[in-house]
C-alpha positions in Angstrom: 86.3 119.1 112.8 88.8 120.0 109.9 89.6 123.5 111.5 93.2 125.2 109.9 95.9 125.0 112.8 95.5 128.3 114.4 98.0 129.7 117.5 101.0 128.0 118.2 100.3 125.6 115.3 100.1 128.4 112.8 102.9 129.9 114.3 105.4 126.7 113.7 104.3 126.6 110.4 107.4 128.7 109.6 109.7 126.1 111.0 108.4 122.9 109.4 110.2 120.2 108.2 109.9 117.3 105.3 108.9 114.3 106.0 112.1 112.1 105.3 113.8 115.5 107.4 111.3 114.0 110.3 112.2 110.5 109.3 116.0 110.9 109.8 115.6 112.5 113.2 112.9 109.8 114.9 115.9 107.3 113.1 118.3 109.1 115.7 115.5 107.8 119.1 115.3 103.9 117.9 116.5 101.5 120.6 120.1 100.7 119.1 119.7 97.1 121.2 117.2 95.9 118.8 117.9 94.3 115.3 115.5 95.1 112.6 113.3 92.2 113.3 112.5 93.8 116.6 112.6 97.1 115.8 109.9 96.5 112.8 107.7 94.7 115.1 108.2 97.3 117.9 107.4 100.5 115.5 104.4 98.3 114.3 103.1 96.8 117.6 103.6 100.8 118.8 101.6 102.2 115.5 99.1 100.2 116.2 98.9 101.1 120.3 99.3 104.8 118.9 96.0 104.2 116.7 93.8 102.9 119.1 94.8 106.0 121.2 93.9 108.4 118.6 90.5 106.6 118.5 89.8 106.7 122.2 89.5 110.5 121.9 87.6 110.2 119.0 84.9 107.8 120.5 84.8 109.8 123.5 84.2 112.7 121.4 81.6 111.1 119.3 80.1 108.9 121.3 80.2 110.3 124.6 79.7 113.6 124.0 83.0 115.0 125.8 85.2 117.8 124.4 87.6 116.9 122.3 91.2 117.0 123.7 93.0 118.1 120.3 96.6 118.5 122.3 96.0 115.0 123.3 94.8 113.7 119.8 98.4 115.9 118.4 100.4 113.7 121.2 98.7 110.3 120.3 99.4 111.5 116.5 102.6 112.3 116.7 103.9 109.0 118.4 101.6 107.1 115.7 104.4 109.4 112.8 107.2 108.5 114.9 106.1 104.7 114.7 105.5 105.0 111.1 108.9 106.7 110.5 110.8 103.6 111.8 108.6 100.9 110.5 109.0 102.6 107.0 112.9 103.6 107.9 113.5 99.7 109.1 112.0 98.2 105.6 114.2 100.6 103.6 111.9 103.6 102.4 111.5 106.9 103.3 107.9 108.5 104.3 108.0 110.4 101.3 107.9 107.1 99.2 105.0 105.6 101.4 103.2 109.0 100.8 104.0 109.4 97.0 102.6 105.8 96.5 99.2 106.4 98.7 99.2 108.6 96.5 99.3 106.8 93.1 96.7 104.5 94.7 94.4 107.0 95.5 94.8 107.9 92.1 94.4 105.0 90.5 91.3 104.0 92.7 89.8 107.5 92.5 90.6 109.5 89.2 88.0 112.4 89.5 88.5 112.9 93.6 86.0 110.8 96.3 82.7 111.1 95.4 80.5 108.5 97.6 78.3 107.5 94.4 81.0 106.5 91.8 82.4 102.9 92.6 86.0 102.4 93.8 88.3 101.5 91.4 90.4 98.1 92.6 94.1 98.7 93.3 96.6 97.5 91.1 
C-alpha cells in the first residue's frame, strides 16, 4: 500500500513546500475569534475527528474489502496536517521541531532501524 505518488502527485512534487512554509499559511485560516485556549482545543478535538476519518477508509479497506479511496484518505490527511499545524503553531513550535524530535525519539528507541525481534528501547 506504500506506492510512490505517481500523476498529479508526482507532478506537484516540483512545487512543494516545507513544513513550517505549510505551517505559516494553515496559521493565515485559524478562527481569529478564538484565544489560544480554544484554538488548541479546536485543532486537537479536529486532529482527532481527522484521524478517525483516515481510519474509516482504512477499515473499510481492510476489513470490508472495498477499494481504497486514496483521494479521500489525501483529504482526511490533509485536514489531520492542518490540525497539527495549529495545535503545534498555538503551543509555540514549528512542525519542523515536532518532526526533528520524533525523530530523536525514534532514534533513541530504535538505534539500528525497526526490527520486530529487538526490544524497544524506553523514551527518555
Amino acid at each position: 500500500m506504500t506506492e510512490q505518488p505517481e500523476g498529479p502527485l508526482l507532478e506537484r512534487r516540483e512545487n512543494e513546500r516545507t513544513l513550517d512554509a505549510y505551517q505559516m499559511a494553515a496559521a493565515r485560516t485559524v478562527n481569529p475569534a478564538l484565544d489560544d485556549a480554544h484554538r488548541f482545543l479546536d485543532a486537537a478535538a479536529g486532529l482527532s475527528e481527522e484521524a478517525g476519518e483516515v481510519l474509516s477508509h482504512a477499515r473499510r479497506h481492510v476489513l470490508q474489502g472495498r477499494m481504497l479511496d486514496r483521494d479521500a484518505v489525501i483529504d482526511e490527511l490533509g485536514d489531520a496536517l492542518w490540525c497539527l499545524a495549529i495545535a503545534a503553531h498555538t503551543v509555540g513550535v514549528t512542525l519542523s521541531g515536532v518532526a526533528m524530535r520524533n525523530e530523536e525519539k525514534l532514534r533513541a528507541r530504535h538505534p539500528d532501524g525497526f526490527h520486530p525481534s529487538s526490544p524497544s528501547r524506553p523514551p527518555r
